[in-house]
N, C-alpha and C positions, 0 to 999 in steps of 0.2 A: 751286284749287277742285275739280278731279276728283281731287286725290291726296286730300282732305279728306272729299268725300264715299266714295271709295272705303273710307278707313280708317270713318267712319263706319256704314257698312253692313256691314264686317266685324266691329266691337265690337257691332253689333246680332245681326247672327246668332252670335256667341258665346255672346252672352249669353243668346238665345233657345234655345243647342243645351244651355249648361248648365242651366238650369231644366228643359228636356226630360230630361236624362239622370239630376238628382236625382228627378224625378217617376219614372221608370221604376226607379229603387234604391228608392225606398218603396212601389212595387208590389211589389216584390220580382224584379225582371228583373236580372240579372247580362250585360253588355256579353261579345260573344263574337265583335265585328269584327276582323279580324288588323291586326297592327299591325306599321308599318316603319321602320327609320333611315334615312333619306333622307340617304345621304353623299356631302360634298362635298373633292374635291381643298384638301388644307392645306400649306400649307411651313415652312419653319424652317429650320435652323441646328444644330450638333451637340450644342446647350445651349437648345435654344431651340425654342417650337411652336407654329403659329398654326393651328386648326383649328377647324371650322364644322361643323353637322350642325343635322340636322333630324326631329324624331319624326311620325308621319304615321299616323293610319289609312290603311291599305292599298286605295290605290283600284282598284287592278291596271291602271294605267297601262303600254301596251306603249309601248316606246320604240325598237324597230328591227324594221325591217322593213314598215312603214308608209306604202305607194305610192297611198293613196285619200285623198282630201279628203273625203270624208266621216268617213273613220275618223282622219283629224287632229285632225277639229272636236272628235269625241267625246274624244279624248284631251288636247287641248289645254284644255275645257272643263271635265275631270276634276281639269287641273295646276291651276285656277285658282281652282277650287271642292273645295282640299285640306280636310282636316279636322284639323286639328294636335291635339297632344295636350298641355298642359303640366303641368307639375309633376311631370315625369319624369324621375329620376338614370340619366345615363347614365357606366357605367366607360368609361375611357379608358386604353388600355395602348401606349405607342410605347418599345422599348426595354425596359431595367427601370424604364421608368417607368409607374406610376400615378396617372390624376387620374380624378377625377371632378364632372358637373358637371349643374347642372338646368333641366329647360328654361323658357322662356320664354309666354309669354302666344302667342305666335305659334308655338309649339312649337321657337325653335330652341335650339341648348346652344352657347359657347362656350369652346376652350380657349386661350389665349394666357398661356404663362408659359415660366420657366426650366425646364430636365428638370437633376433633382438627379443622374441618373445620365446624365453625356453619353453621346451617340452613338458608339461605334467608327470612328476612322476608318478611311478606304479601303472604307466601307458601300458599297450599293450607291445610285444618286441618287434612287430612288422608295423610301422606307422605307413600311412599312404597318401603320397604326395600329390594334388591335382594340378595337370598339367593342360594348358588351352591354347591355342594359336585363332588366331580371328583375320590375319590374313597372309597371304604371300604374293609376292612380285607380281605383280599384274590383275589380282583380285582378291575379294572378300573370302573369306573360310568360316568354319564355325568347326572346329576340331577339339576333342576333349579328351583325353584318356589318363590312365593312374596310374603310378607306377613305385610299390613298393618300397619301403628304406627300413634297413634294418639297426636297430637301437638296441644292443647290446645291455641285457640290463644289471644292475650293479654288483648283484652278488655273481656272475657269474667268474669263474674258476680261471680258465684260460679259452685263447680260440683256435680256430683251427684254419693255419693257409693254404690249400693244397693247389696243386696243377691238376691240368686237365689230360692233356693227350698221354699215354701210355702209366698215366696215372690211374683211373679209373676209366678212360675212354681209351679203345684199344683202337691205335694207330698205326702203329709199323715205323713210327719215325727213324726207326733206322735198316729201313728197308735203302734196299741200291736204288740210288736215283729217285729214293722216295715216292718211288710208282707207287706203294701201298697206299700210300699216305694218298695222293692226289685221286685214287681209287675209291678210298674211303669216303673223302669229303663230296665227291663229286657222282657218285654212285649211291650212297647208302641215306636214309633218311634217319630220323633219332632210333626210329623203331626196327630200324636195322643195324645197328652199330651195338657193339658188346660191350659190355662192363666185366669188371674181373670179380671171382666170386670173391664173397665175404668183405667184398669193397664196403657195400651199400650198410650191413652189421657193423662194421667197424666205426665207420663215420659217425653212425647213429650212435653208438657207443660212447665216444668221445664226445658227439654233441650233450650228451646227456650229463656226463664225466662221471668224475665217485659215487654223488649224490644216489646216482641210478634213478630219479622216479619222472623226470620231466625234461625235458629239454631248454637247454640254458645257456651252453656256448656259442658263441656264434662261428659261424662258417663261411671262409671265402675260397673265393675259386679264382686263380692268376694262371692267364693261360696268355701264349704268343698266338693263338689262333687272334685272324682277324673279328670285326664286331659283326661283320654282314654272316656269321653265323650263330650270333648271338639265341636268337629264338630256337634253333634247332638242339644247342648244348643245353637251353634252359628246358627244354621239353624232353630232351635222353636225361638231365638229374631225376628228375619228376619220376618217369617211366621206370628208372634201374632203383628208384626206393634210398636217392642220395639228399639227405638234407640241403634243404633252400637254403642259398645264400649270395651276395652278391658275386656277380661273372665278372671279372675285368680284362677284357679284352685289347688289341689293339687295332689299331688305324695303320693300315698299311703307303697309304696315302700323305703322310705327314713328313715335308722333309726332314731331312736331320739337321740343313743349319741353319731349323727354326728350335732345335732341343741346345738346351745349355751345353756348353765344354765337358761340364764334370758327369756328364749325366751319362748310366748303369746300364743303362736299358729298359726296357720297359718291366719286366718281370718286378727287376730289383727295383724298381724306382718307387713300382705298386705295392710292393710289400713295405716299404719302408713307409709310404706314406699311413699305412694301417695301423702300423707300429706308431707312426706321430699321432692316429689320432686317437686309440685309448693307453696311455702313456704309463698305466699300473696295470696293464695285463699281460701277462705271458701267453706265448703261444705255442703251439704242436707248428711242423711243417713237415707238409708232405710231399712228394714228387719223385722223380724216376732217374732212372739212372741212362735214361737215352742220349740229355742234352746234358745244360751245364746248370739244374738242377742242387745238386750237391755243393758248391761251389759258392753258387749263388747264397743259398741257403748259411753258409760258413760265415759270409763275409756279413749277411744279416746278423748272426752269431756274436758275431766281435763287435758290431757297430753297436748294437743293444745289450751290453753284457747282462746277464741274469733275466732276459727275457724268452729266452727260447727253453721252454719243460722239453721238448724231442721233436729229434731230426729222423723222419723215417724216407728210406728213398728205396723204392720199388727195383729189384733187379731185370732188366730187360732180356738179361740173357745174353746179352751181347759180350765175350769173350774180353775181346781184348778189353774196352770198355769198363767190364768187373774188374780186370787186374790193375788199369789204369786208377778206377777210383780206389780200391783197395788200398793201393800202394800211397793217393794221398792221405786215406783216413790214417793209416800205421803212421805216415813220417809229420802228418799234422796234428796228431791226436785228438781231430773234429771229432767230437759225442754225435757221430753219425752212425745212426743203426740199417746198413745192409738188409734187407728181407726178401726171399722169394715170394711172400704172400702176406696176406694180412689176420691170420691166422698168427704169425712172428710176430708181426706187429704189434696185434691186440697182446700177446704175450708180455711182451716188455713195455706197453702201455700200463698193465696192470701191474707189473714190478715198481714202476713211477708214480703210483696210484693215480694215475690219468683217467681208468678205469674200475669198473668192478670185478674180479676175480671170476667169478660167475656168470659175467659178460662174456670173460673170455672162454670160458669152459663152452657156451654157448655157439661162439664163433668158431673154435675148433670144430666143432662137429661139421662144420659144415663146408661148400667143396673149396679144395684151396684155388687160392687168386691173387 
C-alpha cells in the first residue's frame, strides 16, 4: 500500500513538472538548472559489464562532512525529492569499449552486456568507466564524470554478498512502526549513523581471505534501501573502514507489472544475478536476522548448489524472530550460522578457512558487534 501510493504521487508530480516545463518552453523560458550523473559502483568480468547510473538535476546535495541533524534533514529531504531527467543518451566508455544508453522515466540508464573489446588482463581490480551526456530535452550540456567497476580478479578465493541495514548499518528495522528507521534515514547523515563493532575487521578479513597479505575478494552490498541514498551508504562504508564494493540498491518507483511473474524480489533477484556473472566462484553471505535475510539467502543455497562457503546472519535481538529462525535452521538443516557478533563469525570463518586464525585472534580482542 505505501510502495503504491508512494509510486503514485511520484507519476503525479512528474506529470505535473512536465506540463510546467512545456508551458515555460512556449513562454519562451530555456531551462538553465545544472545537471548531474549520479554514479553508481558496477562490476563485471574482462568480457563483460553491469553498470547503473542516474541523470539528476543538480540539487547540490553535500554528502561529507555533515555533523548537524538539521543539516541531514535538509539533505536527506533533497535525496528524496530528486528531480530526474529522462530521455537522456548517456556515452559509456570502459576499455575500448563503447555503449551508449537512455534514460528512463525515473532518470536511470542501464548497461549490462558483453565488451567486444575484452579487458587486458593483469588490469588493475577497480577499472573506470567514463560516462558523458552532451545534452538533455531542451538544451545542450557538456557533463562528464567516472564511475568505478569492479573486476574481480582471477585468482581470487570466494566473495562476499552482504546487506546493509542492521547488517553493518544500524537501523532498528524492527523497531514498532519503524519510527527508528524513518528517524535514522531522515535525521542522521553517514557521519552520524553507527556501524557495529568488528564489522569493519571482519569484512576486511574476509576481503583479504587465507592468503592474509592483500586484498583479493570482492565485495558486494544488496540492500532494499532505495538508490536516492545511494551517495550517503557509499560514504558511511568509506568512513566505518568497510571495503569498497558495488551498492545495489532499489527503485522504489518501478511498478511491479513492468517485473516478470517469476521474479524474487529485488534482494534475490541481485544476488542471483552475481552468482550468473562469475559462474566458478563461491561465496560468503551476510545479513541479519530482522527481515527475510536468511530465507533468502537458503534458497540462493539450493539454486547454486556448491557455491555458497557460509551463511552468517547477524542476530537482532529480536525474540520471537531468534526462535522463529532457529526453529527453521533445526527443521531445514540450512548451514546457517546464527551470531551475536562478528567476533563468532570471524571464529567460524577461520574453522572454513575463510580466514586466518590470527585474524581472528585479532578480531576477538576487539569490542563485540
Amino acid at each position: 500500500m505505501k510502495r503504491a501510493l508512494f509510486r503514485t504521487l511520484r507519476l503525479i508530480r512528474r506529470t505535473l513538472n512536465r506540463l510546467w516545463q512545456r508551458f515555460k518552453a512556449l513562454l519562451g523560458f530555456r531551462p538553465k538548472w545544472p545537471v548531474v550523473i549520479a554514479t553508481y559502483r558496477g562490476y563485471g568480468r574482462a568480457d563483460w559489464l553491469s553498470l547503473r547510473g542516474r541523470v539528476l538535476k543538480d540539487r547540490r546535495i553535500l554528502a561529507r562532512n555533515i555533523n548537524s541533524r538539521w543539516r541531514a534533514l535538509v539533505h536527506n529531504y533533497r535525496r528524496f525529492n530528486s528531480r530526474e531527467i529522462p530521455g537522456v543518451e548517456v556515452e559509456v566508455q570502459l576499455g575500448g569499449n563503447t555503449f551508449r544508453a537512455i534514460t528512463d522515466e525515473e532518470g536511470y540508464f542501464f548497461v549490462g552486456q558483453a565488451l567486444q573489446a575484452p579487458l587486458l588482463p593483469g588490469e588493475k581490480q577497480w577499472q573506470d568507466a567514463r560516462l558523458s551526456i552532451r545534452s538533455v530535452p531542451g538544451r545542450k550540456v557538456e557533463v562528464d564524470a567516472v564511475a568505478p567497476v569492479l573486476v574481480p580478479p582471477p585468482d581470487a578465493a570466494f566473495g562476499v554478498i552482504s546487506d546493509i541495514d542492521d547488517t553493518v548499518l544500524k537501523t532498528d528495522v524492527t523497531s514498532l512502526l519503524k519510527l527508528k528507521v524513518i528517524y535514522h534515514t531522515m535525521m542522521k547523515s553517514a557521519a552520524l549513523r553507527q556501524s557495529f563493532g568488528a564489522a569493519a575487521a571482519f569484512y576486511q578479513a574476509l576481503q583479504r581471505g587465507p592468503g592474509g597479505d592483500r586484498p583479493m575478494n570482492p565485495i558486494f552490498y544488496v540492500s532494499n534501501s532505495p538508490w536516492n541514498l545511494y551517495d550517503l551508504l557509499e560514504e558511511f562504508l568509506d568512513l566505518n573502514g568497510l571495503p569498497a564494493g558495488p551498492i545495489l540498491l532499489r527503485d522504489f518507483g518501478i511498478p511491479y507489472q513492468n517485473l516478470p511473474k517469476d521474479y524474487r524480489g529485488h534482494k534475490q533477484a541481485s544476488i542471483e544475478r552475481i552468482f550468473q556473472a562469475y559462474p566458478s566462484l563461491p561465496f560468503v553471505l551476510i545479513g541479519d536476522s530482522g527481515e527475510k535475510d536468511p530465507y533468502i539467502y537458503r534458497a540462493v543455497a539450493e539454486e547454486f548448489p556448491g557455491r555458497v562457503a557460509a551463511i552468517y546472519i547477524r542476530d537482532v535481538r529480536a525474540h520471537r524472530r531468534t526462535r522463529r529462525l532457529a526453529r527453521f535452521i533445526r527443521e531445514t538443516g540450512a548451514d546457517i550460522k546464527l551470531v551475536q557478533n562478528y567476533s563468532q563469525a570471524a571464529k567460524d570463518a577461520a574453522f572454513r578457512n575463510l580466514l586466518l586464525w590470527e585474524v581472528f585472534e585479532q578480531i576477538r580482542q576487539l569490542k563485540p558487534g
